[in-house]
C-alpha positions as CSV (number, residue, x, y, z in Angstrom):
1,X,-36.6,11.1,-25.1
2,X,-34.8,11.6,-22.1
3,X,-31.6,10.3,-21.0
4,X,-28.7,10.2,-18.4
5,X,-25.6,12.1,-19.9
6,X,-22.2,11.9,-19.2
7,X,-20.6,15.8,-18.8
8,X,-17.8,16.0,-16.6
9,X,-16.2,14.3,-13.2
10,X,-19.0,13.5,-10.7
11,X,-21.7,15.4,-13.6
12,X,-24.4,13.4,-14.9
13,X,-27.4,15.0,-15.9
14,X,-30.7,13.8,-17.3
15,X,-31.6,15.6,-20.8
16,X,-33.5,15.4,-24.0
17,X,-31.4,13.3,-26.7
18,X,-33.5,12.3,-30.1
19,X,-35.1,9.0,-30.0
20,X,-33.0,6.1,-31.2
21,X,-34.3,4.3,-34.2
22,X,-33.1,1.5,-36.3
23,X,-30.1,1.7,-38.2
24,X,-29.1,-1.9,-39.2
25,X,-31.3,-4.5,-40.1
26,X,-30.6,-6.6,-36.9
27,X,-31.3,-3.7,-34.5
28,X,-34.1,-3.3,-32.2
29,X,-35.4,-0.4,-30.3
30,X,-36.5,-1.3,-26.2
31,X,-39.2,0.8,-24.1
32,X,-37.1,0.7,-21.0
33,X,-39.1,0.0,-17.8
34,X,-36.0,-0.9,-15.4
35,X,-32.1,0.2,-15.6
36,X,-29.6,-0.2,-13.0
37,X,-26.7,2.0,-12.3
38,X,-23.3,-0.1,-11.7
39,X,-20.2,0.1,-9.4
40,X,-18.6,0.3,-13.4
41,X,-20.6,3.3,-14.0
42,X,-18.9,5.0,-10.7
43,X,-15.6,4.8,-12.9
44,X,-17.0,6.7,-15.5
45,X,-18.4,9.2,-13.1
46,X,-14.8,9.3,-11.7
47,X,-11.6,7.7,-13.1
48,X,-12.7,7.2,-16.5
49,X,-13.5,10.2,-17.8
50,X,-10.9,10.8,-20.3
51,X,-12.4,8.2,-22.4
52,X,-16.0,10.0,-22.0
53,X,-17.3,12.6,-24.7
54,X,-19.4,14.9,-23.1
55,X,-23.3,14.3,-23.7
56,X,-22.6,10.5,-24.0
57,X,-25.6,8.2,-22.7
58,X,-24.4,6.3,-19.6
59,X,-26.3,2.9,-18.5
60,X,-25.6,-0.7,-19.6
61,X,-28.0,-2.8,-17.2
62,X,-31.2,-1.9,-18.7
63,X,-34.4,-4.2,-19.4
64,X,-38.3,-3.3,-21.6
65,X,-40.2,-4.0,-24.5
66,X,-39.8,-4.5,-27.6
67,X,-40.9,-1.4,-29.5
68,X,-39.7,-2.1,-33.2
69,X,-37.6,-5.1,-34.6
70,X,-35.0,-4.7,-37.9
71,X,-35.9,-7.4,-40.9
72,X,-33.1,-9.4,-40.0
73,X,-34.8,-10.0,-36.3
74,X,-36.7,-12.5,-36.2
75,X,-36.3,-14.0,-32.4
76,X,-38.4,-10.9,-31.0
77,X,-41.7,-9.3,-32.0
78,X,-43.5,-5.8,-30.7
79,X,-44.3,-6.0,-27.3
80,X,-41.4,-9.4,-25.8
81,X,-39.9,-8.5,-22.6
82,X,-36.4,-8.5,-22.9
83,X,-33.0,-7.7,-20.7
84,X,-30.6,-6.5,-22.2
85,X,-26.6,-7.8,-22.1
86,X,-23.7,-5.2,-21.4
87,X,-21.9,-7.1,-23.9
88,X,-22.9,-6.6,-27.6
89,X,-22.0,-9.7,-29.4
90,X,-23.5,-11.5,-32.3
91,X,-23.6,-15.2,-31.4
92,X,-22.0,-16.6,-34.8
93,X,-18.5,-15.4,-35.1
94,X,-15.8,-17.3,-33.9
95,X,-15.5,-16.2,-30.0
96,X,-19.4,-15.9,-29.8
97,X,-19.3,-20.1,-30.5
98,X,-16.9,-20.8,-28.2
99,X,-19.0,-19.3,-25.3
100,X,-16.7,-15.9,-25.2
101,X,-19.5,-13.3,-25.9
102,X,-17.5,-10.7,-24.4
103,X,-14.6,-10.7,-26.9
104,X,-17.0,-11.0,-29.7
105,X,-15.4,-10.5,-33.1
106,X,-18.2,-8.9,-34.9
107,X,-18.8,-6.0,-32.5
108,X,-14.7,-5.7,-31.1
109,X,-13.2,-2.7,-30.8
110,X,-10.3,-2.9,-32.8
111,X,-9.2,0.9,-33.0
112,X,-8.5,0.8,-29.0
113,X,-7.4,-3.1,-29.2
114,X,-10.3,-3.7,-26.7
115,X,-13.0,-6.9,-27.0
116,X,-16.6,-6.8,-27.8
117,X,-18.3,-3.5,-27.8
118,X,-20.5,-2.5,-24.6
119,X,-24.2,-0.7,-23.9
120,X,-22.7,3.1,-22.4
121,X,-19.2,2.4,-21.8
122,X,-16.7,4.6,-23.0
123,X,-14.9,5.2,-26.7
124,X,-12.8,2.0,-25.4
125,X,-15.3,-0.3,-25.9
126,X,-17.8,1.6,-29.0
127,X,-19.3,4.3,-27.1
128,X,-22.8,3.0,-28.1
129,X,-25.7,5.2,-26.4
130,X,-26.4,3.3,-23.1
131,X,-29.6,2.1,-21.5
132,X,-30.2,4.8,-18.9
133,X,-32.8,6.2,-20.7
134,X,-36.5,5.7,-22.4
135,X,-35.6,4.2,-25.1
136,X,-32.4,2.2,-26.3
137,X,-31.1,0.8,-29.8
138,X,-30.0,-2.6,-29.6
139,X,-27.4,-3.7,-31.2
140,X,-27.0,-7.3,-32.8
141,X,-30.9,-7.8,-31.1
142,X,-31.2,-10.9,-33.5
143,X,-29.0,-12.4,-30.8
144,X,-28.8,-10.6,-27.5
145,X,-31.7,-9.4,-25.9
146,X,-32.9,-12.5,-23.4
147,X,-36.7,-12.7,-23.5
148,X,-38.2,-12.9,-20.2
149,X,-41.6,-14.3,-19.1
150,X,-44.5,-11.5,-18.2
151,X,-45.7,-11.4,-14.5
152,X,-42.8,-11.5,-12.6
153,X,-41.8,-7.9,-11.3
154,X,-38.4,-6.4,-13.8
155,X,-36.2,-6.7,-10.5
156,X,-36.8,-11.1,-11.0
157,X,-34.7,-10.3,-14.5
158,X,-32.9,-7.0,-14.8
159,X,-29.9,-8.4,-13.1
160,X,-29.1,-10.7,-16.1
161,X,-28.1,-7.5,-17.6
162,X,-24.9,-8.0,-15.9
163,X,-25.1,-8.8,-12.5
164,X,-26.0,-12.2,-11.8
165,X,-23.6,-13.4,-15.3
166,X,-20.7,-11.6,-13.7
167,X,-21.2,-12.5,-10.5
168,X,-22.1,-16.5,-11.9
169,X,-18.7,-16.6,-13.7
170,X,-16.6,-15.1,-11.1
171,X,-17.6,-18.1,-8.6
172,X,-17.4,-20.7,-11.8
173,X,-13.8,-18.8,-12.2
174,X,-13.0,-19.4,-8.8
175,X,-13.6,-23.2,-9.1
176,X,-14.8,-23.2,-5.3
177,X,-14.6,-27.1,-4.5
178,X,-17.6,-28.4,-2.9
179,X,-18.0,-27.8,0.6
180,X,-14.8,-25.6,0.1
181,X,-13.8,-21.6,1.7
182,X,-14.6,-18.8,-0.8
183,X,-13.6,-15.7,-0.2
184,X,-15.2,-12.4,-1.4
185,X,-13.3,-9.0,-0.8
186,X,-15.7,-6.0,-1.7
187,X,-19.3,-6.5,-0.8
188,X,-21.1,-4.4,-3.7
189,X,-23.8,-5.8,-5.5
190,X,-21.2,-8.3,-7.3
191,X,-19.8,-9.2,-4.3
192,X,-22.5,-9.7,-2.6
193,X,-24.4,-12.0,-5.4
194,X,-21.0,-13.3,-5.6
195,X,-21.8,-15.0,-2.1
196,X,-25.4,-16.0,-3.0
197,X,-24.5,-17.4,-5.8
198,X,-21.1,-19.6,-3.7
199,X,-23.6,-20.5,-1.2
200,X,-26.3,-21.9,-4.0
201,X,-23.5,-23.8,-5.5
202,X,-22.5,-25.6,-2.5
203,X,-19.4,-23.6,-1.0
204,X,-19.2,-24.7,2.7
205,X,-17.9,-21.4,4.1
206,X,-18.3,-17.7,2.8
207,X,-16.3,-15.2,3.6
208,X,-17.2,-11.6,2.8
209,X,-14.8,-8.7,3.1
210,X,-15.5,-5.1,3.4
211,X,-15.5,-1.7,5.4
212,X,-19.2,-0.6,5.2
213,X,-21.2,-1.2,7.8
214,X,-24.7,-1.7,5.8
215,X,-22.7,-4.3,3.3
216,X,-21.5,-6.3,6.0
217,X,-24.8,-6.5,7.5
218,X,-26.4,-7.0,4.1
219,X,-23.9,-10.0,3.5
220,X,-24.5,-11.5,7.1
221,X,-28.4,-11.7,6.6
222,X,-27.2,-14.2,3.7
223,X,-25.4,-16.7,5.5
224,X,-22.0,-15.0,4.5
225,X,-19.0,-14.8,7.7
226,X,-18.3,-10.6,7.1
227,X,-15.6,-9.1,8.3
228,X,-14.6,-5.7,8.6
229,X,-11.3,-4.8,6.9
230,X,-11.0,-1.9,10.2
231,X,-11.0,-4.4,12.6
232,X,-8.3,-6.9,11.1
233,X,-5.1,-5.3,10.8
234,X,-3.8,-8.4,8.6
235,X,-6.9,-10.1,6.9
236,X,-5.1,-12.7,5.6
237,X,-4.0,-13.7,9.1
238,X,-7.7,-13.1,10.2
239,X,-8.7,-15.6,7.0
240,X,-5.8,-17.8,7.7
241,X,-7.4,-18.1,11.1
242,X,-10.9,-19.5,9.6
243,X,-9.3,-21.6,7.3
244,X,-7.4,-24.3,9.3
245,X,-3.9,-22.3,8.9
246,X,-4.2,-22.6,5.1
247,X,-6.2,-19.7,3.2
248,X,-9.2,-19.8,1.4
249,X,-9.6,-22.5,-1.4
250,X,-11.2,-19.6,-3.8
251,X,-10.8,-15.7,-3.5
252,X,-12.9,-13.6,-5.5
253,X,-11.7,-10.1,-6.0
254,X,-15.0,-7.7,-6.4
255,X,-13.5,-4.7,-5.8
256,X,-11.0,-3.6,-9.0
257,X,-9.8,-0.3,-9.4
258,X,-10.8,2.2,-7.1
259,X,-10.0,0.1,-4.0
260,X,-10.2,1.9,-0.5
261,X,-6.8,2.6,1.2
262,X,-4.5,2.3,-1.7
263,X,-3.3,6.5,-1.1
264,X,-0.6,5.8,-4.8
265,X,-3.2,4.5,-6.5
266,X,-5.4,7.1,-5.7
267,X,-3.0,10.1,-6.1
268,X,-2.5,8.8,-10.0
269,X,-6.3,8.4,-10.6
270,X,-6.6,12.0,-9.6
271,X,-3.6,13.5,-11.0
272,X,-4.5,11.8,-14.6
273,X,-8.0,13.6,-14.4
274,X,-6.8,16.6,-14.3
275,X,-5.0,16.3,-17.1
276,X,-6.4,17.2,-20.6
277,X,-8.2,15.0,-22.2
278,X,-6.4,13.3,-24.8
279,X,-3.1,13.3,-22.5
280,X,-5.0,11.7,-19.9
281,X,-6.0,8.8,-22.2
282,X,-2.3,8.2,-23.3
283,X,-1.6,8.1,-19.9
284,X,-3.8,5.8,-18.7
285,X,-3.5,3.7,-22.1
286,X,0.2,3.0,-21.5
287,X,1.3,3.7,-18.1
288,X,-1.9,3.8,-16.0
289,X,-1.7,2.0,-13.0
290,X,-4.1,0.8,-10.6
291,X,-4.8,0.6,-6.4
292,X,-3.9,-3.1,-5.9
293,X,-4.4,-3.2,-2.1
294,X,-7.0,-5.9,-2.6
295,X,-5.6,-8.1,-5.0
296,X,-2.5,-8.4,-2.9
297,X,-4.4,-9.3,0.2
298,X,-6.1,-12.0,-2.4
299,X,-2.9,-13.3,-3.3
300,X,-2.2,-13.1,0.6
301,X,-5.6,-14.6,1.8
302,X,-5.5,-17.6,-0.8
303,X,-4.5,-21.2,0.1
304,X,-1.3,-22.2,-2.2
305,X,-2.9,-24.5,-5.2
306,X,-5.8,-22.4,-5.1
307,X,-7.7,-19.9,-7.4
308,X,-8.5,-15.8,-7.7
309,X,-10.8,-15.1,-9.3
310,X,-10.7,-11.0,-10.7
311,X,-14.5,-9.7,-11.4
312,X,-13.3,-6.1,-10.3
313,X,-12.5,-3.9,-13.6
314,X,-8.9,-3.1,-13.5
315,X,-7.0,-0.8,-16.0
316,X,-3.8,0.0,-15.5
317,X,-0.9,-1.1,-18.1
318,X,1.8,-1.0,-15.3
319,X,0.9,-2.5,-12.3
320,X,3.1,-4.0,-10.4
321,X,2.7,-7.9,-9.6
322,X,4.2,-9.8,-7.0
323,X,4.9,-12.4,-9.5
324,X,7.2,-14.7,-7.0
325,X,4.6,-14.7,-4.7
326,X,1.9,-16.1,-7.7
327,X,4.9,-18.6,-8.4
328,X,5.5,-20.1,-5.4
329,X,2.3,-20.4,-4.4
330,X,1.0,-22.1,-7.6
331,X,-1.8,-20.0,-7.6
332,X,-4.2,-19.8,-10.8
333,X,-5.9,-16.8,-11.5
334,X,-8.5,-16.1,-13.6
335,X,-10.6,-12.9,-15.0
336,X,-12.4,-11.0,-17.8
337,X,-15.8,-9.6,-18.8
338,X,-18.9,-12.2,-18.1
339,X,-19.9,-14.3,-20.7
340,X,-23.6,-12.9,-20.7
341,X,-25.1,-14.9,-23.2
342,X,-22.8,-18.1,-22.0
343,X,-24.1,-19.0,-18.9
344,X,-27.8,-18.1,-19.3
345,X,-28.8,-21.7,-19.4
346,X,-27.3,-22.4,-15.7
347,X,-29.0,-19.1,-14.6
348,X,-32.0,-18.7,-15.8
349,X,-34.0,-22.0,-13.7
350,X,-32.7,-20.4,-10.7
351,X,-34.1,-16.8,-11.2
352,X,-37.5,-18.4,-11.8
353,X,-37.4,-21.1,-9.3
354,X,-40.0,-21.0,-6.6
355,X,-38.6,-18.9,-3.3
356,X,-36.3,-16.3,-5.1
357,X,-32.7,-18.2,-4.0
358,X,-30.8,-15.8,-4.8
359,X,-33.0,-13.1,-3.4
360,X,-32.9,-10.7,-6.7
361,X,-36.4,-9.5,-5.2
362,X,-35.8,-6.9,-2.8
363,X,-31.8,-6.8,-4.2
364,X,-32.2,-2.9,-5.1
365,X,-32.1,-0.6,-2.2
366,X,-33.3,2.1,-4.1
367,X,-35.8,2.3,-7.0
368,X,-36.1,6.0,-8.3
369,X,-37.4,7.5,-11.5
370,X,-35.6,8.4,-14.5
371,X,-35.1,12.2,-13.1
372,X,-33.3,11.5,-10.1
373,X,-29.9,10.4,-11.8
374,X,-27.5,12.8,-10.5
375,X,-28.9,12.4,-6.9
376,X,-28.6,8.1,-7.4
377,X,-25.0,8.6,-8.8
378,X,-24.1,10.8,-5.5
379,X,-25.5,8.7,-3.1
380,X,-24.0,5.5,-4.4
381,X,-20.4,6.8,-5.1
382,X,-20.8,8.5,-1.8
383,X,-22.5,5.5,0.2
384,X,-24.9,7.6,1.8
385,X,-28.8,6.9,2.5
386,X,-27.6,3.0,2.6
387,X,-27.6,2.9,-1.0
388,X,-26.0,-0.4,-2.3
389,X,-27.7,-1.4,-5.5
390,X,-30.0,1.4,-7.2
391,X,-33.0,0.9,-10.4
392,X,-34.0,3.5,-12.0
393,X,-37.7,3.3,-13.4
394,X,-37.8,5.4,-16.6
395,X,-41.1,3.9,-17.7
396,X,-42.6,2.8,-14.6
């Protein structure tokens, strides 16, 4: 089959792997029809790679059919439309109960002291072959896999892959009180279902922050109150300002990481990639640190009593917190993986509701075929051609 590989910084290439096929008697192999790349893929394309083996199959927001089911599956037969979870988890340990899919104790990676294993992600979390190809092996399918109805086009599903569940339990994170401010820094595609999703669940003002021109329109369109990080020298002033004097009630970070305008931040992401490679993991392991820029202008931009709420992947073991600042203002701040598998009941009436309200139908700005990879990868790291959220259609 073919499938997008990992092989170096900014080199993904699309190749022919073997076919996956079952190995444990609750896996099942997908047909995969739709597959989205992800702002998290970006950090394997960039910061990441020291955890990447080269040849490793990249993708972990994929939907299909059913192609073949182990004995111990019984939930699917030949031929269900599924989607997928990033998570792999197994729905009976003890985490899986308590609605904590993503630190799954069945699947965790205990050798790197990480949670539940994930579709394409890195040796950190059980480098299993990712989604971004023809065909995938599912893990744990007796439990994971989400069937889907037929006749609704993939794009109505594929984000319960990943997007809609994070961006559901970032705003259920944030605790945004009714008719409350929400504010979301880093209009991607989970910031900007991060705002759908406020808006749907009653926030009374949404504020989007950003520096792209076509994400700030794209958030406008949706009811959101955008505003560009270049024209607001101090955006918690400029939020401040919205907000009766106070802050926002609810901030949701989106961003993570690779945040624009953080030049120490940035300087150790690139200086640790050009390191070899298993330096650069001990580096990043122990004394990585990350660009904070946007979580400080969180903790800035937030009204004291109020909530963060992280969705944004950060990795870095010594970052520096303004821990006084958290103190005094009595902030509470919550993060983590989503919960796929948790919140699908709360989801799943609204995705096949009459009028699309979330708008999932038209969310992609690109749909390309399985061969264009390495072109999708560049134009959404590089933000060119207006690409926000990209599918690629392996089976079309």
């Amino acid at each position: 089959m073919k499938a997008v590989t990992w092989h170096g910084k900014r080199d993904v290439r699309v190749e022919e792997v073997p076919d996956p096929k079952i190995e444990e008697a609750t896996d099942a192999v997908v047909r995969i029809t739709s597959t989205g790349i992800c702002g998290s893929d970006l950090h394997l394309y960039e910061v990441l790679g020291a955890f990447m083996t080269e040849g490793d199959i990249l993708g972990h927001e994929p939907m299909g059919v059913v192609e073949e089911v182990g004995p111990e599956v019984t939930n699917l037969k030949v031929g269900d439309r599924v989607v997928v979870p990033f998570n792999i988890s197994c729905g009976h340990c003890w985490m899986c109960e308590r609605g904590l899919q993503s630190q799954c104790e069945t699947t965790q990676v205990r050798e790197h002291g990480k949670g539940a294993s994930l579709l394409g992600y890195t040796k950190l979390y059980g480098q299993v072959p990712g989604g971004q190809a023809e065909y995938l092996r599912v893990p744990q399918a007796h439990y994971g896999p989400i069937k889907v109805p037929d006749g609704p086009p993939d794009e109505r599903f594929v984000y319960l892959s990943d997007v809609v569940p994070t961006a559901w339990q970032a705003v259920e994170y944030a605790n945004v009180p009714d008719g409350g401010t929400v504010v979301v820094f880093g209009l991607g595609p989970i910031g900007q279902m991060c705002c759908r999703i406020a808006r749907h669940r009653g926030a009374g003002q949404v504020i989007g922050v950003d520096l792209v021109p076509e994400r700030l329109a794209r958030a406008r369109e949706h009811g959101a109150t955008a505003l560009d990080t270049r024209d607001h020298k101090e955006i918690g002033d400029s939020i401040r300002q919205l907000t009766n004097g106070r802050g926002a009630d609810s901030v949701i970070d989106a961003v993570g990481m690779e945040a624009h305008g953080a030049p120490v931040g940035k300087l150790a992401h690139t200086l640790v990639g050009l390191l070899p490679q298993p330096l650069g993991e001990k580096i990043t392991e122990k004394a990585g640190i990350d660009r904070l820029s946007v979580l400080y202008a969180a903790i800035d931009s937030v009204r004291r009593g109020g909530t963060i709420s992280l969705s944004g992947v950060y990795g870095g073991m010594v970052d520096p917190m303004p821990m006084m600042e958290l103190f005094d203002k009595q902030i509470q701040l919550r993060m983590g993986q989503a919960n796929v598998r948790h919140w699908l009941d709360a989801i799943m009436p609204v995705l096949t509701a009459d009028g699309d309200p979330l708008g999932v139908e038209g969310f992609a700005t690109h749909k390309l075929p399985l061969e264009e990879a390495p072109r999708a990868y560049e134009i959404f790291q590089k933000k060119l051609d207006g690409a926000q959220k990209i599918l690629l259609q392996p089976n079309a």
